[in-house]
VOGU-3710 file (C-alpha; in Angstrom, 3 decimals, decimal comma):
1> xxxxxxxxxx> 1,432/-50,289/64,752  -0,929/-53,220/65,100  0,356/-55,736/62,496  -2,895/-58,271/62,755  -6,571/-58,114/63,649  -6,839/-58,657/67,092  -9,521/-58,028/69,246  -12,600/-54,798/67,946  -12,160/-52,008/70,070  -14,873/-49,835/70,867
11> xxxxxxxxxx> -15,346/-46,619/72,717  -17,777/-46,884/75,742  -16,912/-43,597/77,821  -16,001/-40,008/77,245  -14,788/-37,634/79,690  -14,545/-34,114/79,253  -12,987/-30,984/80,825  -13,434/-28,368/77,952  -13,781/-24,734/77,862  -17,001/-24,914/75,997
21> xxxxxxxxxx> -18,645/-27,329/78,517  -17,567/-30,157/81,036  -19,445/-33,691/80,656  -20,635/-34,846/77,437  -24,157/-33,594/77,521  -23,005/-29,982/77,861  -19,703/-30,710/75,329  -22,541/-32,154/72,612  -24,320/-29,108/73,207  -21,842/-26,506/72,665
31> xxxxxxxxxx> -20,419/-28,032/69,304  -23,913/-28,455/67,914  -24,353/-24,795/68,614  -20,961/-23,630/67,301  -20,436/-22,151/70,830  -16,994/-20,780/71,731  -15,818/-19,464/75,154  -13,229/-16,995/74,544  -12,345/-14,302/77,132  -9,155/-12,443/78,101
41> xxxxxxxxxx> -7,024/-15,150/80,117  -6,965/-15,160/83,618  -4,709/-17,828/85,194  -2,010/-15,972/84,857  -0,697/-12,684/83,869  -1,012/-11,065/80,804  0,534/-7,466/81,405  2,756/-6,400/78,347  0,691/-8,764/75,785  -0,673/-6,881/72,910
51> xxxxxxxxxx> -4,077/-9,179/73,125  -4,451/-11,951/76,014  -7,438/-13,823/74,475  -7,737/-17,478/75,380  -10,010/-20,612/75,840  -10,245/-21,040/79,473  -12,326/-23,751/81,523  -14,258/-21,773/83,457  -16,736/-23,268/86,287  -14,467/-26,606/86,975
61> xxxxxxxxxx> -15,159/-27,362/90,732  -12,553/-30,479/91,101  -13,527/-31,995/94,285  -16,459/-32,905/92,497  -15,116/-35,071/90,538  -11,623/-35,807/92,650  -13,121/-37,237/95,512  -10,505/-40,197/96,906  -6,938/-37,714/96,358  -7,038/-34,130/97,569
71> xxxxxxxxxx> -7,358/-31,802/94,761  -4,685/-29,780/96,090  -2,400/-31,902/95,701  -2,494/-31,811/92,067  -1,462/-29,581/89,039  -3,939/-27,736/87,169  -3,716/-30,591/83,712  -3,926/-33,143/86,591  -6,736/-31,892/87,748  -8,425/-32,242/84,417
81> xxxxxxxxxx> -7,210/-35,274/83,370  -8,152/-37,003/86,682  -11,764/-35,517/86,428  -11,938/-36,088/82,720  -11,212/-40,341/83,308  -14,080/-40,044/86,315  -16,162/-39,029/83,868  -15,342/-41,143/81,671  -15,983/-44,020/83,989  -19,325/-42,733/84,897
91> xxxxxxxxxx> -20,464/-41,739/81,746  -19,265/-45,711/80,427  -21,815/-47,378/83,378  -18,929/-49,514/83,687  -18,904/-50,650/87,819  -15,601/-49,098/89,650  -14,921/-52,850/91,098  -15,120/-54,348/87,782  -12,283/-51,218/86,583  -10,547/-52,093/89,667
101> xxxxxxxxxx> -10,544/-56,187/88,911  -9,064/-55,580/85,473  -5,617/-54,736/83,539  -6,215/-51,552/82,463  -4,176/-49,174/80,500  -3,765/-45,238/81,777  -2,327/-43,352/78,939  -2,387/-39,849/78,707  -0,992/-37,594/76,314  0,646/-34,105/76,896
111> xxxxxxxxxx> 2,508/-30,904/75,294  3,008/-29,120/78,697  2,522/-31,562/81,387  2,322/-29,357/84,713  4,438/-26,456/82,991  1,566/-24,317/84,850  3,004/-25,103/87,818  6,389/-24,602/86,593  5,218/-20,814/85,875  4,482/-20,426/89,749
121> xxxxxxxxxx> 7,846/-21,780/91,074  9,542/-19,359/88,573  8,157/-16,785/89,517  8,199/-17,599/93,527  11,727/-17,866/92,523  12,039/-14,707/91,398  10,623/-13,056/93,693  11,806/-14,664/97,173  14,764/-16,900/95,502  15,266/-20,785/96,297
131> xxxxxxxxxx> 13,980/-20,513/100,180  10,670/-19,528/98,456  9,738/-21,861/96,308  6,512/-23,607/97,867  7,109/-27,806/98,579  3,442/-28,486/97,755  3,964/-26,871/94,426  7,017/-28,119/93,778  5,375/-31,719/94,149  3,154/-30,667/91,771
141> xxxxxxxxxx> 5,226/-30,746/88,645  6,041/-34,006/87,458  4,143/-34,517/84,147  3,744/-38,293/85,135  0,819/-37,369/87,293  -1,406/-36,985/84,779  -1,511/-40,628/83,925  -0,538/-41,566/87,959  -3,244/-39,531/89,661  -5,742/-41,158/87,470
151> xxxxxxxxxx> -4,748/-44,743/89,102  -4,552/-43,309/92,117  -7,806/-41,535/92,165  -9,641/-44,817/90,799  -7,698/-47,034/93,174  -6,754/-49,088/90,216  -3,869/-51,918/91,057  -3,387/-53,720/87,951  -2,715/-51,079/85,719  0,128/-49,322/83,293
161> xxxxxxxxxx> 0,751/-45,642/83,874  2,101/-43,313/80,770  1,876/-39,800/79,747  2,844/-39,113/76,484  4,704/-36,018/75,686  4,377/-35,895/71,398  3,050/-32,294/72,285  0,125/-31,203/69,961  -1,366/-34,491/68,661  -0,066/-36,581/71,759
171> xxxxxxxxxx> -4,341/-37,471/72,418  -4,154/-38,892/69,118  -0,919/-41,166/69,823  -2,343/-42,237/73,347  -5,445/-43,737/71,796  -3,658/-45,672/69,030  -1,111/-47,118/72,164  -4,361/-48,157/73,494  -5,880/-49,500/71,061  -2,902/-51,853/70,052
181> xxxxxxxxxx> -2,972/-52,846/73,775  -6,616/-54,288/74,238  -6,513/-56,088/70,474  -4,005/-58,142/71,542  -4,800/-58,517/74,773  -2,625/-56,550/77,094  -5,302/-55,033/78,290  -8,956/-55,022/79,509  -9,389/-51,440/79,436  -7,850/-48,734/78,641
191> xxxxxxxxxx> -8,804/-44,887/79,900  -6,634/-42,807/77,532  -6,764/-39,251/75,736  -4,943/-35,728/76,345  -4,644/-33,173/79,435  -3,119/-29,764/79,566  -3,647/-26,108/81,513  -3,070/-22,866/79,917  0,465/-21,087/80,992  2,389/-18,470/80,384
201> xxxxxxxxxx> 5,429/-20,091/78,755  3,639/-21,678/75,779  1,534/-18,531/75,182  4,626/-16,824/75,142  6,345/-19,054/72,934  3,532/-19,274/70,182  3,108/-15,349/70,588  6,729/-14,519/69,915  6,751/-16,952/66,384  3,626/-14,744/65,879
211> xxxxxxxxxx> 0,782/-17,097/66,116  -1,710/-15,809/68,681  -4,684/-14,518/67,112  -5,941/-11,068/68,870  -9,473/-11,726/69,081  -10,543/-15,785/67,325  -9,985/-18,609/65,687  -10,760/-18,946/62,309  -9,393/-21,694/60,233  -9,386/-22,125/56,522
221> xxxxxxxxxx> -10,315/-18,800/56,439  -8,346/-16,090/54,205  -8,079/-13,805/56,981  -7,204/-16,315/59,662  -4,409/-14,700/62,452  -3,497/-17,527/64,349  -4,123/-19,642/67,267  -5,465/-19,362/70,474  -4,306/-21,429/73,494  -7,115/-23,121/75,117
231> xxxxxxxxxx> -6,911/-26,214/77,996  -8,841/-29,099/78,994  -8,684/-32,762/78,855  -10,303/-35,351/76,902  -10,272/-38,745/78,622  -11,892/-42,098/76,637  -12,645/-45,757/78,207  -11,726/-48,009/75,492  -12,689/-51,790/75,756  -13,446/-54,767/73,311
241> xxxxxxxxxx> -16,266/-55,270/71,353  -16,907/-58,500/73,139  -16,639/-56,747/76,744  -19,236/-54,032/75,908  -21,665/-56,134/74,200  -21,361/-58,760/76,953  -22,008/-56,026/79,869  -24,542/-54,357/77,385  -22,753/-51,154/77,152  -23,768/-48,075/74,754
251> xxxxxxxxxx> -21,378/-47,913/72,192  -20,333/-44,345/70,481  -17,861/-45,853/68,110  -15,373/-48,337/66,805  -11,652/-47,588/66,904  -10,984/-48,703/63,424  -7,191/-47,482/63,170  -4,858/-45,024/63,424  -1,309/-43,888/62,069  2,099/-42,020/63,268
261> xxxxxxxxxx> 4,809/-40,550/61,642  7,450/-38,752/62,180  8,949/-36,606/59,522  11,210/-34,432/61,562  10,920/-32,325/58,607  11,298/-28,878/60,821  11,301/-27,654/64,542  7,621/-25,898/63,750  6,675/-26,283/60,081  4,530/-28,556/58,574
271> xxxxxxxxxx> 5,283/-31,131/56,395  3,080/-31,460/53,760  4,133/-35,298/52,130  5,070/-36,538/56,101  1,081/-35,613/56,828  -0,189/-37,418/53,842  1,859/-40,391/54,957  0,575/-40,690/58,242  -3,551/-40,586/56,551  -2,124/-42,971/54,460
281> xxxxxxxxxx> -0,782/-45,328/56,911  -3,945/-44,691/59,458  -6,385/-45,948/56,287  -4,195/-48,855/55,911  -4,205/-49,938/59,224  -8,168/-49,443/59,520  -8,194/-51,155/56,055  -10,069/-48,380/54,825  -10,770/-46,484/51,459  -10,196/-42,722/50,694
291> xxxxxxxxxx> -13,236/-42,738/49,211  -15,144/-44,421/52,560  -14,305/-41,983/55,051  -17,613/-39,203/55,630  -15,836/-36,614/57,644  -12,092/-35,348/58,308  -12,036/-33,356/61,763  -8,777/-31,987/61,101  -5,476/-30,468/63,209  -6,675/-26,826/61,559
301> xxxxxxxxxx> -4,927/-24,412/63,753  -5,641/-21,377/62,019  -2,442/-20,444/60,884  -1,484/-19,780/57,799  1,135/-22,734/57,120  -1,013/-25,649/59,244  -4,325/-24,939/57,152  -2,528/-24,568/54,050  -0,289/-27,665/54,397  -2,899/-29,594/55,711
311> xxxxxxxxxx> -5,496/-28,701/53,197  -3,090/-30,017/50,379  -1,779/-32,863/52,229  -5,820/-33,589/52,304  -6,569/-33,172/48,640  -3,248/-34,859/47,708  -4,821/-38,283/49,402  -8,371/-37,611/48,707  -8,715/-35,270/45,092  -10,102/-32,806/44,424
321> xxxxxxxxxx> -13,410/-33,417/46,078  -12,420/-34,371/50,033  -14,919/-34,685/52,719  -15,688/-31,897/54,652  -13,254/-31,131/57,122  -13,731/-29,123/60,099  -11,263/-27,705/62,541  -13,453/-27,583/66,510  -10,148/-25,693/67,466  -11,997/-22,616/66,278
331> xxxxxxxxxx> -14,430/-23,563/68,871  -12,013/-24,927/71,727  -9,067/-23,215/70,585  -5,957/-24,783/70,779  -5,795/-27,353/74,021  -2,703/-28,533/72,945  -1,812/-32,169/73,928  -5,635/-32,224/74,593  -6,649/-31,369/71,195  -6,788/-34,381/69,749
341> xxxxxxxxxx> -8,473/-36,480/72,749  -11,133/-33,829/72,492  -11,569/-33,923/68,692  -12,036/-37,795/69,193  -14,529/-37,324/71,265  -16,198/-34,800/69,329  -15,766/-37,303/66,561  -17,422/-40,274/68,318  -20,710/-37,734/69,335  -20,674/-37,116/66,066
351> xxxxxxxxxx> -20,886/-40,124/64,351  -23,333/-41,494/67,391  -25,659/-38,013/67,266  -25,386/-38,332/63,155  -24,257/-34,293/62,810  -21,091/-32,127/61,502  -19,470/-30,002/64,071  -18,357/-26,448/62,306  -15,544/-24,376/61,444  -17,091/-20,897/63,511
361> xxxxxxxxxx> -15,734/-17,274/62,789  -15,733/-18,449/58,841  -15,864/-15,863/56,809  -14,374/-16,010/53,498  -12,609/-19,718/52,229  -8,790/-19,261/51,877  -8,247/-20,069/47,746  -5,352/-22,348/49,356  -7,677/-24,209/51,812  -10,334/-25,353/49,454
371> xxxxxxxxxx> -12,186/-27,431/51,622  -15,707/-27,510/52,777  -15,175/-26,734/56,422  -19,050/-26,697/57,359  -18,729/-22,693/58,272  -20,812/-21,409/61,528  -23,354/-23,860/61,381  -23,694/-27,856/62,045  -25,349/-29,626/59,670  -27,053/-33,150/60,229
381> xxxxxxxxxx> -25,596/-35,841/58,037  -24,987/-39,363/57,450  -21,933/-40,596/59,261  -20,249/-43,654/58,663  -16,264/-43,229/59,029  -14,853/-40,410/60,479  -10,592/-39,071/61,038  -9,696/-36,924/63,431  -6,072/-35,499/62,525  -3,485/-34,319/64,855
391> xxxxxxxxxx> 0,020/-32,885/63,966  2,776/-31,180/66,038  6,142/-29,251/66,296  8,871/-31,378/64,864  6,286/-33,803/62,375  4,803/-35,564/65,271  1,870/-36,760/63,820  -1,168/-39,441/65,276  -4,583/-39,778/62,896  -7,449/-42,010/64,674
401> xxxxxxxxxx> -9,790/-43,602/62,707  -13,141/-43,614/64,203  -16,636/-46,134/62,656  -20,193/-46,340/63,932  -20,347/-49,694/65,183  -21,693/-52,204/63,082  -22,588/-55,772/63,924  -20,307/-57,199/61,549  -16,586/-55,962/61,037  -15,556/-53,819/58,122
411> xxxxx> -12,268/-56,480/56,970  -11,536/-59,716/57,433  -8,028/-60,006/56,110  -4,923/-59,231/58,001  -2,890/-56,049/57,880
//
């Protein structure tokens, strides 16, 4: 972690590849709306599966986006990833040539890297043995092309390549590694966030521990079941203050802070004091108040331990009285090393649009999740300071801090 002030970083570009929409217009629509997208899953299959619902992108046409590297050449999360950071890019106004002129950071963050792909040589494996295992697919795999095929596609020379495999809140982590690179100066820019495509060994992992949910997801809710897998990528063009003001860039929000931890309390549980450590060392670092921040997007899975453990971990930092808290996994479902990366950019067109994202498929508030998780319906409010929370398997956990921009910073002393 960042231990002085450094350069402001701001966010000037987001990029997404989402099951509820691809682009930011049609992603802003979708989570003022409360829109979900779940359907039975069909990239791969499902037989023997008690329920098979998912959160699938639907309508992605890469070569639309891909245009200098053949599609084809790439794994599903690549795919996304490399389409998301185009986006971003376009959606930033910031020239390719001046990209291309810079050091720039690539960081992307993963739970499955090309595991997708992985699924199809297994089962080509299977089926035909070693002599039938495609080459193409097999080149597929590596889970370092979802930072690498970014560079490539962008043409970018002068650049540092990493995907970041912290699994569920890796988004989370890859933004805070690029934020400490462009304070202090090791980089320009920085396109960074989370990528990963639905397959059929983490669906079967989370179903056998029992967390699929049969039909939605509904966290904080007394009758939540589960999770359910969803894919995507969320890609971000980070860049000082001074850079986007001088190029006159619109600015959706200040990177304020962030915080990891590790707890290694358990392989899969929670830990309820290692989460409230990691708030507590993100608020630090953004030299920010409890009491300041307007809006807590949080990891809310919709299982039972997450939203429990995370709802206390909440009120143990903030009282009685926390800010609302949303989970837009109910509406994207779980992305997985995605999730995050799209919850910060669901956090920056929040605080830039001035509304709350909700919790859909709320029913009834969980006595042990008592937190205002702006059920079905987005409300319009006055944004300030907004976290976005991410956890994972093994106490892997990343919180971004996220501030409309204001002409003046927020501290002046060192951390």
């Amino acid at each position: 972690m960042s231990t002085s002030i450094g350069r402001r970083v701001v966010i000037t570009g987001c990029g997404v590849v989402s099951s509820i929409g691809i682009g930011v217009r049609e992603f802003t629509s979708a989570l003022r709306a409360g829109r979900s997208n779940v359907r039975p899953i069909s990239v791969f299959d499902t037989t023997g599966f008690a329920h098979d619902n998912g959160c699938e992108v639907t309508d992605f046409e890469p070569a639309q986006w891909i245009r200098t590297l053949d599609p084809g050449d790439l794994g599903r999360a690549s795919r996304f990833s490399t389409a998301a950071a185009r986006l971003a890019v376009e959606d930033s106004g910031l020239p390719l040539e001046t990209l291309r002129a810079a050091r720039t950071l690539v960081s992307v963050g993963s739970t499955d890297g090309e595991a997708h792909e992985l699924d199809g040589l297994v089962g080509q494996e299977l089926s035909a043995g070693l002599a039938g295992l495609d080459p193409r697919l097999v080149r597929r795999t590596s889970a370092g092309r979802l930072a690498t095929s970014i560079a490539r596609e962008l043409e970018l020379t002068d650049v540092e390549t990493g995907t970041i495999a912290t699994a569920c809140s890796a988004g989370n982590y890859a933004i805070g590694n690029s934020l400490d690179a462009i304070r202090c100066g090791d980089a320009e820019f920085a396109l960074c966030g989370g990528a990963d495509a639905l397959c059929r060994k983490t669906f079967t992992s989370f179903y056998r521990l029992r967390s699929i949910a049969p039909d939605c997801c509904r966290p904080f809710d007394r009758n939540r079941m589960g999770i359910l897998t969803g894919e995507g990528a969320g890609i971000l063009l980070l860049e000082s203050l001074d850079s986007a003001l001088a190029r006159g860039a619109r600015i959706y929000a200040e990177v304020l802070g962030y915080g990891m931890s590790c707890d290694a309390h358990h392989p899969v549980a929670p830990h309820q004091a290692g989460i409230a450590r990691c708030m507590e060392l993100a608020l630090a670092d953004a030299g920010v108040k409890p009491g300041e921040i307007d809006l807590i997007s949080a990891h809310g899975t919709g299982t039972k331990a997450n939203d429990m453990t995370e709802s206390a971990a909440i009120r143990d930092l903030f009282g009685p009285k926390p800010p609302r808290t949303v989970s837009m996994k109910s509406m994207l479902g779980h992305s997985m090393g995605a999730a995050s990366a799209l919850a910060a950019i669901g956090c920056s067109i929040a605080l830039t649009e001035q509304f709350i994202p909700p919790t859909i498929n709320h029913r009834d508030t969980d006595p042990d999740c008592p937190v205002d998780c702006v059920p079905n319906e987005s409300v319009d409010a006055d944004l300030d300071i907004v976290q976005n929370n991410g956890w994972a398997f093994g106490g892997n956990n990343a919180v971004v801090l996220l501030g409309r921009y204001e002409r003046q910073p927020r501290k002046e002393t060192a951390r």
